[in-house]
C-alpha positions as CSV (number, residue, x, y, z in Angstrom):
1,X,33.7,131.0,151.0
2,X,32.5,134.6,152.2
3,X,32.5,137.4,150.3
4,X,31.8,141.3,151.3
5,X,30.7,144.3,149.3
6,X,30.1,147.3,151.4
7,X,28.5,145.8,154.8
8,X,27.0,143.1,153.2
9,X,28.0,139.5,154.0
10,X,27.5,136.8,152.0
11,X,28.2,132.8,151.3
12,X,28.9,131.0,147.9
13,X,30.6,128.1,146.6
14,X,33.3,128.6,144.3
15,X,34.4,127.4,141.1
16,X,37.4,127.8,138.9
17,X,40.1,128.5,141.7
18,X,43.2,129.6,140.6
19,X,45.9,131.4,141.9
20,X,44.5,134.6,140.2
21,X,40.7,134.3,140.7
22,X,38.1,132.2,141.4
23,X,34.4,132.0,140.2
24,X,31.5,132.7,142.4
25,X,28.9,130.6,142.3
26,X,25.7,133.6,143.0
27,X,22.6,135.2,142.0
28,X,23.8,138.2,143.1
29,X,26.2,139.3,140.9
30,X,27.8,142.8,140.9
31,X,29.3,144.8,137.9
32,X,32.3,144.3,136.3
33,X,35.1,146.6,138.4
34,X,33.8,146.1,141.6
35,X,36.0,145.6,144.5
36,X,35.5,143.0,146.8
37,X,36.9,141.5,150.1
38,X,36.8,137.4,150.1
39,X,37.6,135.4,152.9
40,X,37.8,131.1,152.3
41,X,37.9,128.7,155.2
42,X,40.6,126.1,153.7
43,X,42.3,122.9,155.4
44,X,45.5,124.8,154.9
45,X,44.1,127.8,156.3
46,X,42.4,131.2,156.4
47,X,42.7,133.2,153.4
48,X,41.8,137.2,152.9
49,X,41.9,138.6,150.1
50,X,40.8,142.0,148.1
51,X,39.5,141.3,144.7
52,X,37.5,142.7,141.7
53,X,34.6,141.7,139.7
54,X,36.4,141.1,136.4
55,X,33.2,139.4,134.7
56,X,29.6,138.1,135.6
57,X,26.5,136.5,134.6
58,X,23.2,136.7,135.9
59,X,21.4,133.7,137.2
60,X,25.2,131.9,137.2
61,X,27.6,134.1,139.0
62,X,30.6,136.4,139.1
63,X,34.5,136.0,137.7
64,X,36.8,138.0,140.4
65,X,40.4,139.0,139.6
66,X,42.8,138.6,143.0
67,X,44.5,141.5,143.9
68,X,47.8,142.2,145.2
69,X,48.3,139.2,146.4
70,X,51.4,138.9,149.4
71,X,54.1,135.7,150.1
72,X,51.4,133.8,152.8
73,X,48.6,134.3,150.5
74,X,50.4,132.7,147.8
75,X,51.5,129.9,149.8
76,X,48.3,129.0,150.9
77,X,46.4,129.3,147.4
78,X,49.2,126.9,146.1
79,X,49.3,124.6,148.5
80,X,45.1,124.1,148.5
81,X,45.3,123.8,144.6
82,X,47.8,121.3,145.1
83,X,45.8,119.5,147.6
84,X,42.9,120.0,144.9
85,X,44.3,119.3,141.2
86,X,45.5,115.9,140.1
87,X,48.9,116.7,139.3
């Protein structure tokens, strides 16, 4: 997964992925309210999305909070966590 704040690009693994917000797995966390722009490569597709920092620890990583959040969006994130979570 990608993620962008200001021109900086970066790479992280995620954790936690919900149809809310994820967990970013970094050591460079930001502060809580700031906004981000994520993009995931997923077998169901591309997925952009604008986000905030909602929480984060140092050394561990950052909580973000999707934000408004359209139809295809929404269809994609359910269809990966269905692909993902053992029903």
């Amino acid at each position: 997964m990608s993620w962008k704040f200001e021109k900086q690009r970066h790479t992280s693994r995620v954790l936690d992925f919900s149809a809310s917000g994820a967990f970013i797995v970094t050591n460079e966390v930001l502060p809580v309210g700031t906004p981000l722009r994520l993009i995931f490569a997923m077998v169901e597709g591309e997925l952009k999305l604008e986000a905030v920092v909602r929480n984060s620890t140092a050394g561990r990583g950052m909580g973000v909070e999707f934000l408004s959040i359209g139809g295809k969006e929404l269809e994609i994130i359910l269809k990966a966590l269905k692909r993902l979570l053992p029903w």
